[in-house]
C-alpha positions, 0 to 999 in steps of 0.5 A: 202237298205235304208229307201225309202225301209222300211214301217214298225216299224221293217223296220225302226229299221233295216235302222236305224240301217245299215245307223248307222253302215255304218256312223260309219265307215265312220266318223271314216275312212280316207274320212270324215275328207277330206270332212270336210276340204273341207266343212269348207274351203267353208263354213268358208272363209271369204275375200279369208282366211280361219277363222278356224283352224286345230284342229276344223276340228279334234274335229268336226270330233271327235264329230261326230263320237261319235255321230254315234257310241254311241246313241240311234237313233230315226225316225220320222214316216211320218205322223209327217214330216208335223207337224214338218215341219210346227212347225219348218216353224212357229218358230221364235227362234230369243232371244231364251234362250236354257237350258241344258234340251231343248234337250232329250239327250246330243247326238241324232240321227233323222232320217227323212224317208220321207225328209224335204228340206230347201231352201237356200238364193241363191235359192237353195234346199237341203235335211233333212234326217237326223239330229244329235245334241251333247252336247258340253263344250266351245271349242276354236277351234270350237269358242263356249265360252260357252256350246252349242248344236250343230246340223248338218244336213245330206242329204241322198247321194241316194236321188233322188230330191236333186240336190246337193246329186246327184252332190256329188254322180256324183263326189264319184261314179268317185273315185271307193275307195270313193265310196267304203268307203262313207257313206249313208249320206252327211254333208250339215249344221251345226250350233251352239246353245248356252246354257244359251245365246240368240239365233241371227239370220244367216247373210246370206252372198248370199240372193234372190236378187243375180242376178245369182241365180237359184230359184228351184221349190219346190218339189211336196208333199214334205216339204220345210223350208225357212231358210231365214224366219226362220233366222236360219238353218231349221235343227236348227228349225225342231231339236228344234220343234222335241225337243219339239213335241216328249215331249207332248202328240201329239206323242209317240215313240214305240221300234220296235223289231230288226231281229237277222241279225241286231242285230248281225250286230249291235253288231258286229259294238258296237252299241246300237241298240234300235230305237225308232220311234216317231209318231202321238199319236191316239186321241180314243182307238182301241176297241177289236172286239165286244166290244164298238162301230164300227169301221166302219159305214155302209151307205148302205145297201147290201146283204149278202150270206148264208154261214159256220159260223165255231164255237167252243163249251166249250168243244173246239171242232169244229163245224159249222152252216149255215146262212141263206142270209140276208140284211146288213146295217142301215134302209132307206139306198140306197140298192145295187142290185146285187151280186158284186160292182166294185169300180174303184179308182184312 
């Protein structure tokens, strides 16, 4: 079903769940490796000759997979989105030295219920839903010399304001097996952080000032990274602020509980099902009813019918007394007349 499905802690455990599962599979099935050929040959060509080898393509595709597979996922509530996105839109990473413990974990799974969009040199916008990141040792095949973070960015397939989800799914949908075997998710980025080195800003090969580019309007109420300001992928950018914002005392993370059908799935798939969802932190505990102050201020005055007030004695045994009408609300407040009020909300 997805995440546009879900609003509740529970909701969010169990689409993190499923999209795990059904990426699992797909990462290790015949179809991921071909869209990751066919990724690489776009993104890694350089004067009409590809600059990788074969052997990257299997340990990318390698890490990947154990990525989906062996991690414990994490979803960013909606109400963080904004901050994160506006951290990652003010960082500026460039010179950046990153530590074997800048991240939480070696492997980590976000996902975003409510999706960031980068915009791309050419003018382009494409979406964040999720982002995975693992640990990796030098590799020549991927052309890390050194220890490095690696960080992919994933679209959601089924997202309707993502021009280029919709033209990929436009293309999966015609090949029924495809369509059949694809993942929720679709790779649009990656990037490569090194460990112990600084970090240099993306020489973008297609800028703003190429001619046959069509600008996107930004979408309404969403948020939009600007990669060519940031200088670094915005995955790059929003997965190091998600780093260091979910470590302070402005978030906490909470492990909502599981429903037994998605537990079963989970453990049928071999998958480690605790999600944690990571949201904004309350600034002032709640206080138990009748204890501390209101909740709630009253700035009128209304009245209030008699009626039942239901009641229990130390013995436990029920009972009941009348309350007579009476007026509510703080002194010299407006008075509502009337025994109803009709509010029209927009």
């Amino acid at each position: 079903m997805g995440f546009q499905h879900e609003s509740t802690l529970a909701g969010y455990a169990r689409a993190a769940t499923d999209d795990r599962i059904r990426m699992a599979e797909y990462a290790s099935g015949p179809w991921f490796p071909e869209h990751v050929r066919d990724w690489y040959e776009v993104r890694f060509v350089q004067d009409g000759r590809r600059v990788f080898r074969d052997a990257s393509l299997a340990d990318f595709a390698r890490l990947t997979t154990r990525v989906w597979q062996a991690r414990q996922p994490n979803v960013v509530a909606p109400a963080m989105t904004a901050i994160l996105a506006a951290a990652a839109s003010s960082l500026d990473l460039s010179g950046e030295v990153l530590t074997d413990d800048t991240a939480p974990d070696d492997h980590g799974i976000v996902f975003f219920p409510e999706p960031v969009y980068q915009r791309d040199p050419d003018g382009g916008i494409h979406g964040i839903s999720a982002i995975t990141w693992t640990r990796v040792p030098p590799l020549p095949s991927l052309r890390m010399r050194s220890p490095s973070w690696m960080v992919v960015n994933w679209a959601a397939l089924q997202d309707p304001h993502d021009r280029k989800s919709i033209l990929a799914r436009e293309l999966i949908d015609q090949d029924p097996r495809q369509a059949a075997q694809a993942g929720p998710y679709l790779m649009v980025d990656r990037d490569v952080l090194p460990i112990g080195e600084p970090l240099t800003q993306i020489a973008w090969v297609d800028g703003p000032d190429n001619t046959d580019t069509e600008w996107q309007t930004t979408l309404d109420g969403r948020c939009v990274i600007d990669a060519i300001a940031g200088g670094l992928l915005a995955c790059s950018q929003l997965i190091y602020a998600y780093w260091r914002i979910s470590s302070q005392p402005l978030a906490t993370a909470v492990t909502p509980p599981l429903d037994r059908p998605a537990r079963r799935r989970a453990a049928r798939a071999s998958l480690l099902h605790d999600t944690r969802v990571v949201m904004l932190r309350r600034t002032s505990p709640i206080t138990e009813p009748g204890d501390g102050e209101a909740k709630w201020h009253y700035r009128v005055r209304f009245v209030v019918k008699g009626h039942w007030r239901r009641l229990h004695d130390q013995n436990g045994q029920p009972y009941r007394i009348w309350i007579n009408a009476y007026i509510k609300g703080p002194d010299r407040a407006p008075l509502l007349h009337g025994e109803k009020v009709a509010v029209l909300a927009r």
